[in-house]
C-alpha positions as CSV (number, residue, x, y, z in Angstrom):
1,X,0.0,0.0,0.0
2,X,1.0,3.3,-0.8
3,X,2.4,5.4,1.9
4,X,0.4,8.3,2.8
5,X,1.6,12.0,4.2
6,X,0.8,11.5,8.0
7,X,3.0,8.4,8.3
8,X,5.8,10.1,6.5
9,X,5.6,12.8,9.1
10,X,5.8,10.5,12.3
11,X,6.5,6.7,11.8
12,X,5.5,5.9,15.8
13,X,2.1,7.7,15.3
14,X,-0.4,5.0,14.6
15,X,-3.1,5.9,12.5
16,X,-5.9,3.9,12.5
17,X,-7.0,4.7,9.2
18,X,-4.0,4.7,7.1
19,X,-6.2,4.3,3.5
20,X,-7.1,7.8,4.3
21,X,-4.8,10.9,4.4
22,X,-4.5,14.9,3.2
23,X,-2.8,16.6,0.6
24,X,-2.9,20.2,-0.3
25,X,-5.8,20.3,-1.8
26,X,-8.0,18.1,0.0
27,X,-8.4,14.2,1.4
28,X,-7.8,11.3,-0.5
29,X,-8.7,7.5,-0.3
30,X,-7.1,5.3,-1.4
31,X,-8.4,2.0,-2.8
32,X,-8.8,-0.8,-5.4
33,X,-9.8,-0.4,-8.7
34,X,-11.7,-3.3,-10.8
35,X,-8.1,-4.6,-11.8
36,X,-7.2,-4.8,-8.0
37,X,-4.7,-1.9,-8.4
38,X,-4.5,0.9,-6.0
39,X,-5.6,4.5,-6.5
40,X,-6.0,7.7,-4.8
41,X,-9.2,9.3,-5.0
42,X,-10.0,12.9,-3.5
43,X,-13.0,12.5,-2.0
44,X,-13.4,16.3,-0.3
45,X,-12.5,19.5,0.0
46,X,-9.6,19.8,3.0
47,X,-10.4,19.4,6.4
48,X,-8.6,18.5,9.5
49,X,-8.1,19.5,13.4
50,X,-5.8,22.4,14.3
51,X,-5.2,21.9,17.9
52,X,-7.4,19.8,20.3
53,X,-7.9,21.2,24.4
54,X,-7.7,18.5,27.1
55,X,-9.6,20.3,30.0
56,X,-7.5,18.6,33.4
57,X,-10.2,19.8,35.5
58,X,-12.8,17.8,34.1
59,X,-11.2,15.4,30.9
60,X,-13.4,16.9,28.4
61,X,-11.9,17.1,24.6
62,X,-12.8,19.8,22.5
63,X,-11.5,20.2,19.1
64,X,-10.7,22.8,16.8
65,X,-12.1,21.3,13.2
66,X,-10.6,23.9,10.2
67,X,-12.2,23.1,6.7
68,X,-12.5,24.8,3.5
69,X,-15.8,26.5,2.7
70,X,-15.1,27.0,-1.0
71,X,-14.4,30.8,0.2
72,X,-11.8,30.5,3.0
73,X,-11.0,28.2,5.9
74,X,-13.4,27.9,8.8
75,X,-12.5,27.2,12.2
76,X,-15.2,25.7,15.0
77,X,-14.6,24.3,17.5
78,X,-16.9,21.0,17.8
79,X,-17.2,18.4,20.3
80,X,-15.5,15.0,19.7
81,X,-19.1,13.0,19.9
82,X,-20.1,15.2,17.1
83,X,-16.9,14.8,14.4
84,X,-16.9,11.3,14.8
85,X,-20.2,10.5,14.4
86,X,-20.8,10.6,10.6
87,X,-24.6,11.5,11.5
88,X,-24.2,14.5,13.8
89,X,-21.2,15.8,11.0
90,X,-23.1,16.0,8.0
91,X,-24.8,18.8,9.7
92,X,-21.7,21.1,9.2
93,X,-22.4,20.5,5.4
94,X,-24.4,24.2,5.9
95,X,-21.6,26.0,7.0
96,X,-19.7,25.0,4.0
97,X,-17.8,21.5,4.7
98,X,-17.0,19.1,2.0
99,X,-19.1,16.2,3.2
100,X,-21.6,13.9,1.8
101,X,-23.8,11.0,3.0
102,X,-21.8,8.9,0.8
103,X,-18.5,10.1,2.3
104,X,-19.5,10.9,5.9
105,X,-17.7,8.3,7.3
106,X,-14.4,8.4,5.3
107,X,-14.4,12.5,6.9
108,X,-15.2,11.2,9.9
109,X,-12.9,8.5,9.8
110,X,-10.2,11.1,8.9
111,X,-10.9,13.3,12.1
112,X,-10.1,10.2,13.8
113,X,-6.2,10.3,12.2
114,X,-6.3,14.1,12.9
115,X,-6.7,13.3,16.4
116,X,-2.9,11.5,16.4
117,X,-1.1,14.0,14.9
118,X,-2.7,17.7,16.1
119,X,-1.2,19.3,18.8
120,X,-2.7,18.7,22.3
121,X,-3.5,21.4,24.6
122,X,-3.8,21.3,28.3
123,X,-6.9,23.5,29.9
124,X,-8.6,24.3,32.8
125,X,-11.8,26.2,34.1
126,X,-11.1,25.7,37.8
127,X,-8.4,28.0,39.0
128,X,-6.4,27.8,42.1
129,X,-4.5,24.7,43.1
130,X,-5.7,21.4,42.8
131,X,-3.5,18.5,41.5
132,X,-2.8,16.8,38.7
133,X,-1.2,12.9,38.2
134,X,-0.8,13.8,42.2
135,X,0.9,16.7,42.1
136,X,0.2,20.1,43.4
137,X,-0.5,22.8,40.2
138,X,-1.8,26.4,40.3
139,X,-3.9,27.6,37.9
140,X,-4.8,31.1,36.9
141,X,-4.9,32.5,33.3
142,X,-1.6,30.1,33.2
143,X,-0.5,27.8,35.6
144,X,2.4,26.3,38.0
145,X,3.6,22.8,38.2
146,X,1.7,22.2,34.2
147,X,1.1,23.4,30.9
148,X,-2.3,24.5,30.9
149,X,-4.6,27.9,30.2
150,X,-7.7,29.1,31.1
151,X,-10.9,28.3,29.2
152,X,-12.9,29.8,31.4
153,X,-15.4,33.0,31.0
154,X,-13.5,34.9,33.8
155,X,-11.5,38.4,33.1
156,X,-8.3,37.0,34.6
157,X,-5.7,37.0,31.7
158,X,-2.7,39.1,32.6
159,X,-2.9,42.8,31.2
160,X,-0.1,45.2,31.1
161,X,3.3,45.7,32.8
162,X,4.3,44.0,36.2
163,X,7.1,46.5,36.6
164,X,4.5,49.3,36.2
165,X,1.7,47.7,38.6
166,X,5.3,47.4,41.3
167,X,6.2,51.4,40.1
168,X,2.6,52.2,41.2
169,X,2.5,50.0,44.3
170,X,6.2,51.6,45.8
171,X,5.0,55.3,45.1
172,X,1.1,54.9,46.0
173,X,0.5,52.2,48.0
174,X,3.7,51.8,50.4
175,X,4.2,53.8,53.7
176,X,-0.3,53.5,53.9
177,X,-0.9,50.6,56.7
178,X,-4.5,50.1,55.1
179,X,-3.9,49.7,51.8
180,X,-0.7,47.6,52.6
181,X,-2.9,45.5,54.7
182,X,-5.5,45.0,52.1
183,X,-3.1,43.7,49.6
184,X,-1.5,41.2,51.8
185,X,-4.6,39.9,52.6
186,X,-5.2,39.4,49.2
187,X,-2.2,37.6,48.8
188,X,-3.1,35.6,51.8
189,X,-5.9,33.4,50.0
190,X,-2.8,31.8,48.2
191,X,-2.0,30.1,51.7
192,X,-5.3,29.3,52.4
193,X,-5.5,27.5,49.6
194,X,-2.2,26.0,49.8
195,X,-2.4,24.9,53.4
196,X,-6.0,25.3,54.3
197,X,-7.3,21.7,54.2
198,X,-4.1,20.4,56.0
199,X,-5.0,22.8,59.2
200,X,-9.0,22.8,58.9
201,X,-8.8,26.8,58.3
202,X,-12.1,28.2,57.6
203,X,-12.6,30.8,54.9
204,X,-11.1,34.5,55.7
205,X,-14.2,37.1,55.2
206,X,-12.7,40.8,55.3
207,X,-15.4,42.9,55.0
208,X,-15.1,46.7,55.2
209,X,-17.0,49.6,55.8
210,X,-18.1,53.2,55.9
211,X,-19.3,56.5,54.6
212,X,-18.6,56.8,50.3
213,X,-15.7,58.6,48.8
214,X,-13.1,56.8,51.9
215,X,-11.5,55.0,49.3
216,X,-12.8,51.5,50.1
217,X,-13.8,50.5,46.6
218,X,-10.3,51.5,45.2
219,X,-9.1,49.0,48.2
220,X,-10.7,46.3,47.2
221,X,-10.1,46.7,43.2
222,X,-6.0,47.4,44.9
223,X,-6.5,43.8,46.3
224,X,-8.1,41.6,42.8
225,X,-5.7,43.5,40.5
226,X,-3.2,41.2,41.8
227,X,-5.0,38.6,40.3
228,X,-7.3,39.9,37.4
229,X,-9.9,42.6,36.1
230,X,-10.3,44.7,38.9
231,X,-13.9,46.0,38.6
232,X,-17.8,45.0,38.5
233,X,-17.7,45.8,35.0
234,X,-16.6,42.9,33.6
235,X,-17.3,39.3,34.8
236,X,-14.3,38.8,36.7
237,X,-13.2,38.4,40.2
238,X,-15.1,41.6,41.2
239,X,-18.6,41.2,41.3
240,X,-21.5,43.0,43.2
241,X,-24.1,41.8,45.8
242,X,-26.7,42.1,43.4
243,X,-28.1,38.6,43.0
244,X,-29.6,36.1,44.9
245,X,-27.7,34.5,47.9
246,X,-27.6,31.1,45.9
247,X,-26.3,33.0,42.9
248,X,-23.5,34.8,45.2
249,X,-22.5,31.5,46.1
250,X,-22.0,29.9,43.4
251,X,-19.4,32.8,41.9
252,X,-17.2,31.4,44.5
253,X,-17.5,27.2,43.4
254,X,-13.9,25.8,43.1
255,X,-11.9,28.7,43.9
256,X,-9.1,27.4,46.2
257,X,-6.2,30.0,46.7
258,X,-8.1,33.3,44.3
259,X,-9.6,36.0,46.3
260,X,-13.0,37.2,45.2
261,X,-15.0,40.5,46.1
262,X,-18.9,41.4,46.5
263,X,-19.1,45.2,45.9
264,X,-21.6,47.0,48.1
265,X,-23.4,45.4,50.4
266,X,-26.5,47.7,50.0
267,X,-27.2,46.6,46.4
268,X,-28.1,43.5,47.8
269,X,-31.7,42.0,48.7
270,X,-30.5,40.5,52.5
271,X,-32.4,41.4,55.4
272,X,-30.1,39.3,57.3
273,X,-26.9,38.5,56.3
274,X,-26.0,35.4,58.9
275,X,-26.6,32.8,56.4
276,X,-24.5,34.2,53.8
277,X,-21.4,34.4,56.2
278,X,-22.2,31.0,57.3
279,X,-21.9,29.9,53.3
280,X,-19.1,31.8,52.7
281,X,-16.7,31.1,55.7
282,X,-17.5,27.5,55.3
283,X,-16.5,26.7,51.5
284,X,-19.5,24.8,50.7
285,X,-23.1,25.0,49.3
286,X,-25.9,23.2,50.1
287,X,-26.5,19.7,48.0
288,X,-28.7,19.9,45.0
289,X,-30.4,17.8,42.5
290,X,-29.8,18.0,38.7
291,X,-32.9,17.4,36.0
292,X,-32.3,13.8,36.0
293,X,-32.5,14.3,40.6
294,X,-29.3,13.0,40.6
295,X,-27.1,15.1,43.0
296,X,-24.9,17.6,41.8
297,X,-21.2,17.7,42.2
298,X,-20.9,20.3,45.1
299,X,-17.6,22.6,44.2
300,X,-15.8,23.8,47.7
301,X,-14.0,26.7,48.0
302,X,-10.8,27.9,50.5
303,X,-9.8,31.4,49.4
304,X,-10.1,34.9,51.2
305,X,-13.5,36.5,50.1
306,X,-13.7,40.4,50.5
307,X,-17.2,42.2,50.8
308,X,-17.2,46.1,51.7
309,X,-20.5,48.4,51.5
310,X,-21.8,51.5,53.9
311,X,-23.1,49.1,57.2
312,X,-21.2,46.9,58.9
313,X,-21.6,42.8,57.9
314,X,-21.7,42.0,61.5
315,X,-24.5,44.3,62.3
316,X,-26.7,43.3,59.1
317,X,-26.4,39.9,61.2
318,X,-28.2,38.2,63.9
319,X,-26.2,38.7,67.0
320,X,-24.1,35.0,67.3
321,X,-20.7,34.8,68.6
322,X,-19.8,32.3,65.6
323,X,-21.0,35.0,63.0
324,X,-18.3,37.5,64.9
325,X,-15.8,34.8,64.4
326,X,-16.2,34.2,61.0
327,X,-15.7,37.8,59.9
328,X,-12.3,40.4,59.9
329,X,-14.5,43.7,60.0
330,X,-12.6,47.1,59.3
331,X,-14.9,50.2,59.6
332,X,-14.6,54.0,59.0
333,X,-11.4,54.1,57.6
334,X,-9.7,56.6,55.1
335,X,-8.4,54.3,53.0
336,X,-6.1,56.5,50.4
337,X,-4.6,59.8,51.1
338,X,-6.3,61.7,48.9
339,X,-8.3,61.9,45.6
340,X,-4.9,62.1,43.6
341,X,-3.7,59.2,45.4
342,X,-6.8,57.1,44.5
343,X,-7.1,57.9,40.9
344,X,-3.8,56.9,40.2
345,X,-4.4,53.7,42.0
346,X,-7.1,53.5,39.4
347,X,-5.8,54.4,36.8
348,X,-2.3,52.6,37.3
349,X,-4.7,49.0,38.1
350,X,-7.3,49.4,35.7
351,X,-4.6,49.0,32.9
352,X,-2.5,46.6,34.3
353,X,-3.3,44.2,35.9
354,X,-3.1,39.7,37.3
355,X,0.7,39.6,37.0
356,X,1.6,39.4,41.1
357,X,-0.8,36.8,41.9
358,X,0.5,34.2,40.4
359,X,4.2,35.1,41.0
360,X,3.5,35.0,44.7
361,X,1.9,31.2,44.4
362,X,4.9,30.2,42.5
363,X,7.1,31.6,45.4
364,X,5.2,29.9,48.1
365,X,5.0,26.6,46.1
366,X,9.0,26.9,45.7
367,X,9.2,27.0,49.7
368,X,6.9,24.0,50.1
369,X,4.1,22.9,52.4
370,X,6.1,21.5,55.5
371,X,8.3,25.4,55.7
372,X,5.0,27.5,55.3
373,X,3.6,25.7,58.0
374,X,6.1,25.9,60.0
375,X,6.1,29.5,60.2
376,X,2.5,29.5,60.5
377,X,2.6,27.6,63.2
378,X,5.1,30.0,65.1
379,X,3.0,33.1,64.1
380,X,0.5,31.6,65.6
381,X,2.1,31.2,69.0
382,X,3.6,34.6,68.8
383,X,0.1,36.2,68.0
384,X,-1.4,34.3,70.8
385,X,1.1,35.7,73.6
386,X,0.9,39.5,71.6
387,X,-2.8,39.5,72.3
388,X,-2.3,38.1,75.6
389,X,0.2,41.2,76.8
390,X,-2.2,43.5,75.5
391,X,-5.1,42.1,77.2
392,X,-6.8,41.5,73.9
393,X,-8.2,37.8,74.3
394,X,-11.4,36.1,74.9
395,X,-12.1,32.7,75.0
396,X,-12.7,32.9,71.6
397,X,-9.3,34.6,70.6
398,X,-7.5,31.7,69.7
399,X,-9.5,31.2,67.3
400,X,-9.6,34.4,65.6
401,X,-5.3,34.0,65.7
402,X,-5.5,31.3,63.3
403,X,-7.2,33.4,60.4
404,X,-4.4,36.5,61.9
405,X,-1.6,34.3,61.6
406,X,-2.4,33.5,58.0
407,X,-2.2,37.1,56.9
408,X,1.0,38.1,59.4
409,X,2.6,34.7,57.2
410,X,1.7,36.0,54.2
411,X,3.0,39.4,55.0
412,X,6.7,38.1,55.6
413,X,6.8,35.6,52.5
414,X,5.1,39.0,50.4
415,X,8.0,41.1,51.9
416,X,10.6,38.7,50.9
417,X,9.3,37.9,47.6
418,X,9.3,41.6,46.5
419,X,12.4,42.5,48.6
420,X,10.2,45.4,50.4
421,X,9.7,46.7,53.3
422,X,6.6,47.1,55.3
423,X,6.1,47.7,59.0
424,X,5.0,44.3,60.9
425,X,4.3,46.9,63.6
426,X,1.4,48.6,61.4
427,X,-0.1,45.5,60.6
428,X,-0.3,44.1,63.7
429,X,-1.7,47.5,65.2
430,X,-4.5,47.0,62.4
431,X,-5.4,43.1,63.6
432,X,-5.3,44.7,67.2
433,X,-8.0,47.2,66.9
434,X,-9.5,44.8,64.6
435,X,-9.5,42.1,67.3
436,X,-10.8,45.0,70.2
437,X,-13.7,46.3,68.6
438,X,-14.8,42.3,68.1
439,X,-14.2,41.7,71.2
440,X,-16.5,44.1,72.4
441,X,-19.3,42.8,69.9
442,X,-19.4,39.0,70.9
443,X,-18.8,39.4,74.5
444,X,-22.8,39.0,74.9
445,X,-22.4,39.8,79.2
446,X,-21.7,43.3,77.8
447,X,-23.2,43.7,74.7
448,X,-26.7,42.0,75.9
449,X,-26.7,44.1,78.9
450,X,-26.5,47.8,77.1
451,X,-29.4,46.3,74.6
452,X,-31.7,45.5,77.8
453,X,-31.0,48.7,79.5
454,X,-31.7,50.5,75.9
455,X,-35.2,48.4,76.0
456,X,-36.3,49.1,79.6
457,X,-35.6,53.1,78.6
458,X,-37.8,53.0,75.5
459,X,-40.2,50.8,77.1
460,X,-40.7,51.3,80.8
461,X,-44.6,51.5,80.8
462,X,-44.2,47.8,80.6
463,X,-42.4,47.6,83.3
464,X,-42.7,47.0,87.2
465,X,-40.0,49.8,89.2
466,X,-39.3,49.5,92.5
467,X,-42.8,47.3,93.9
468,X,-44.9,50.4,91.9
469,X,-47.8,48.4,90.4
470,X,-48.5,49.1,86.9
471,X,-51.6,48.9,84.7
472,X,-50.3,48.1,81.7
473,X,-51.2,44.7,79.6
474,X,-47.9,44.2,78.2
475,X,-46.2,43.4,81.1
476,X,-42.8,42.0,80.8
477,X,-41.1,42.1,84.0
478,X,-40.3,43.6,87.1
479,X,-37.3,46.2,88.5
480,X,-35.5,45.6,91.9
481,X,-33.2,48.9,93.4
482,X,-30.3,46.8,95.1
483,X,-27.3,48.6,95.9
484,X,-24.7,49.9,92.9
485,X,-27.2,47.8,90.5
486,X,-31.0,47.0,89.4
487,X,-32.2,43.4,89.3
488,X,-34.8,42.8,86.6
489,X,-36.7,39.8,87.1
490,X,-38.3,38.5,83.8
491,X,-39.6,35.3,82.6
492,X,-38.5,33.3,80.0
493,X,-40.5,34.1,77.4
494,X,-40.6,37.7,77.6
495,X,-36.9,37.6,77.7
496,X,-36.6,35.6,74.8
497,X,-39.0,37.6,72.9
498,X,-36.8,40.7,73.8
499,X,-33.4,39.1,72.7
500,X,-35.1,38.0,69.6
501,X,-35.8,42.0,68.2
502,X,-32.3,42.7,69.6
503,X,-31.3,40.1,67.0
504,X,-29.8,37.6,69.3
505,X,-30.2,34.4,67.6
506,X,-29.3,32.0,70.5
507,X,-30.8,33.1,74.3
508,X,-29.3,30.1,75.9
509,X,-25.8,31.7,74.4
510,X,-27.1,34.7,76.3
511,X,-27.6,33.2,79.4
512,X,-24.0,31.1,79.5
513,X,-22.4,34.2,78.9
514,X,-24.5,36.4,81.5
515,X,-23.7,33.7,84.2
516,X,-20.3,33.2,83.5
517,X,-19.7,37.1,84.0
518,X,-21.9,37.2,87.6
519,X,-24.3,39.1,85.6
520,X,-27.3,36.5,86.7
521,X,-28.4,35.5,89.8
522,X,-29.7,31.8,89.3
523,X,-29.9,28.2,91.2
524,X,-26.1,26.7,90.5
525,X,-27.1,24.1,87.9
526,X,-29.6,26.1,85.9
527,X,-30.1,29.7,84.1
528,X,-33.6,30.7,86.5
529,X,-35.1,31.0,89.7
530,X,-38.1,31.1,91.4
531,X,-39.6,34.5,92.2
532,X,-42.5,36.5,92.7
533,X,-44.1,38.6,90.0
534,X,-47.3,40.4,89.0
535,X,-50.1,39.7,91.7
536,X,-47.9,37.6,94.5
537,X,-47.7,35.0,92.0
538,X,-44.6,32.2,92.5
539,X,-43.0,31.3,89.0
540,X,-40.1,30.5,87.4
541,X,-37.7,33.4,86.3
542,X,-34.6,35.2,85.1
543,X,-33.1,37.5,87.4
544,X,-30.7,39.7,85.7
545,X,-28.0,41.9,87.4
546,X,-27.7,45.3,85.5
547,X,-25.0,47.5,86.9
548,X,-26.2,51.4,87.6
């Protein structure tokens, strides 16, 4: 048999259909004549497969099918079940392929050869790490550890100059606490990602707030131009609150080690934001059921996630010590110096933009798991006694150090990367106040306290102060004068009824916390008493201690 152009080309590629093969003008057969003598026969017009994308995430093929339309070449790119399938090709007959019923299969049987000799390329639509043939890869517009490119519908292909993005970052961004914070703790969803599932560390929310024109946007857009488009305007890692929690949610499936933003909390439709930070912080979504009520594949996430908007995230939320936890709140903060400085943030980022991103993975990656750790590890203790000397800590604390330590980490890996310097003093001062003003918001002894003495103001008709009978048919409870405080002796269901429009979600958390500070008077193994209340009569009760 005559020896066709592909096997000339590569003698170890086996062609399964070796009667078949392309010349200049088109594909040929080859086959017998009535005298049993071989001849080549062009049966079509050419046609053939340019390159063909192996997706790692997922093992889908697509191919790029070229073929001449009488006119020109045509490109598509067409799924491998539909080229091979002399039925479901014949349909590409309208856009100008070479193909007939009679010679269907011969094309198709040709696409089949293509497949052996076009280049292969590796793709993904998952970014962040994950591994491949088990090792660890990154992937952003390109990746770490393979060959491989995004395929993906987000804005996160490199744009601009890296030198100019640094230029912008030394002159504008240096010497500002807040903006250097911001951009490390972008950088800091690289190590969540990295070393997140090894140390059970939930997802880092930094949400921050406060009156317009502070700068906050530019903050955030700062922190995603490390990594890609850094605005709402394009569908990128910037997006806005404007959708439905579930759609929120899923923005954020498979990231593991890219930071995303929700712009403006205000634009969105949640009269309480608890469930959301429950979602977000833990990297998964509820289960669903596909058409066919199979269950769907549920894509986790471990990243840092950024929200800012006007009101505090915490305070759009029912009052719960785990919602306090979950969440690195900054408010009221002049973010840039000025409106100079800001637009040439802006400016500078808007033009260039995804190149430090994924230098900074490759950095960490070089170091390796078992030496990040490490140091997280020992910034962890160190942030645990810093707190400790400056009477910053809870019981809750240790807690809030692990998502700290990740950020102080990342600040001394960023430094060394860049060959900067920025003050650990600043930053820690930031994750100080940070950790205060928390403080003050979960410890529910205090916080519960002010709320109750704010109720009893606005509502004392309902009321009883000092053994002064009232009239009133709302009555909730009853006020004792005992020495430098009041006792207010209340039963448990108006209580609970008043912690519930203060928006605290759990009363028994209440209680525990009430008791624990000396703030309830109670039997020893239980959160009430017996007392007397309206009309002499004996029942059980909460008697709370409220200082004067």
């Amino acid at each position: 048999m005559k020896e066709n152009n592909i096997q000339r080309e590569n003698e170890r590629i086996h062609i399964p259909y070796d009667n078949i093969f392309k010349k200049e003008d088109g594909i040929y057969v080859i086959s017998k004549n009535k005298d049993n003598k071989e001849i080549e026969r062009k049966i079509a017009r050419s046609v053939g497969i340019s390159k063909i994308n192996i997706n790692i995430d997922d093992g889908t093929r697509k191919s790029y099918v070229y073929f001449d339309n009488m006119i020109g070449i045509t490109e598509m790119e067409i799924q491998r079940d539909e080229y091979l399938n002399n039925k479901n090709l014949i349909k590409y007959q309208k856009y100008g392929m070479d193909i007939m019923g009679d010679t269907s299969y011969i094309i198709a049987n040709h696409l089949r050869n293509e497949e052996e000799i076009a280049p292969k390329v590796f793709t993904h639509t998952n970014i962040g790490f994950s591994t491949y043939n088990e090792d660890i890869i990154y992937k952003l517009n390109s990746s770490i550890g393979i060959d491989s490119l995004y395929c993906g519908n987000l804005e996160i292909q490199p744009k601009g100059s890296r030198d100019i993005w640094i230029s912008m970052f030394k002159d504008e961004v240096l010497g500002n606490p807040y903006l250097e914070f911001i951009t490390v703790c972008s950088l800091s969803s690289i190590l969540i990602g990295y070393i997140g599932e090894e140390l059970t560390l939930d997802n880092i929310i930094v949400h921050i707030f406060g009156n317009s024109s502070t700068g906050k946007s530019t903050a955030v857009k700062l922190a995603i131009s490390l990594f890609g488009y850094p605005d709402v305007k394009k569908n990128g890692l910037f997006s806005t609150f404007n959708a439905t929690e579930n759609a929120l949610i899923r923005k954020l499936a498979g990231l593991k080690g890219v930071p995303f933003a929700f712009d403006e909390l205000s634009m969105g439709n949640l009269t309480d934001t608890s469930s959301l930070i429950y979602k977000l912080a833990n990297g998964t979504d509820k289960s669903r059921l596909n058409k066919n009520l199979e269950e769907e594949k549920n894509s986790a996430w471990n990243t840092l996630i950024f929200t800012n908007g006007e009101k505090s995230l915490i305070k759009s939320a029912n009052k719960n010590a785990g919602i306090q936890l979950r969440v690195i709140e900054i408010g009221n903060i002049k973010w840039t110096k000025d409106a100079t400085n800001a637009d040439r943030i802006n400016r500078t980022i808007i033009e260039n933009y995804g190149h430090i991103g994924l230098e900074f993975a490759e950095f960490v990656m070089k170091i390796g798991k078992e030496k990040i750790i490490e140091k997280y590890n020992q910034t962890v203790i160190y942030l645990n006694k810093f707190l400790e000397s400056k009477s910053v800590n809870d019981d809750f604390t240790s807690r809030r150090v692990n998502k700290f330590a990740v950020i102080m980490t990342t600040l001394t890996l960023f430094k060394k990367m860049l060959n900067i310097e920025i003050s650990n003093k600043n930053i820690l001062d930031i994750l100080l106040e940070i950790e205060k003003d928390s403080i003050k918001e979960r410890n529910f002894n205090r916080s519960a306290i002010d709320y109750i003495k704010q109720y009893i103001s606005v509502n004392g008709s309902k009321f009883e102060y000092f053994d002064k009978q009232i009239q009133s048919r709302d009555y909730l409870g009853k006020l004792n004068k005992i020495d430098d405080y009041t006792e207010l002796v209340i039963t448990p269901i108006a209580l609970d009824k008043i912690l519930k429009e203060g928006g605290f979600e759990d009363k028994q958390v209440v209680l525990k916390e009430l008791k624990k500070s000396g703030h309830l008077n109670c039997e020893a193994d239980r959160y009430t008493r017996k007392r007397q209340l309206e009309k002499g009569i004996t029942t059980t009760v909460h008697v709370i201690k409220i200082p004067n």
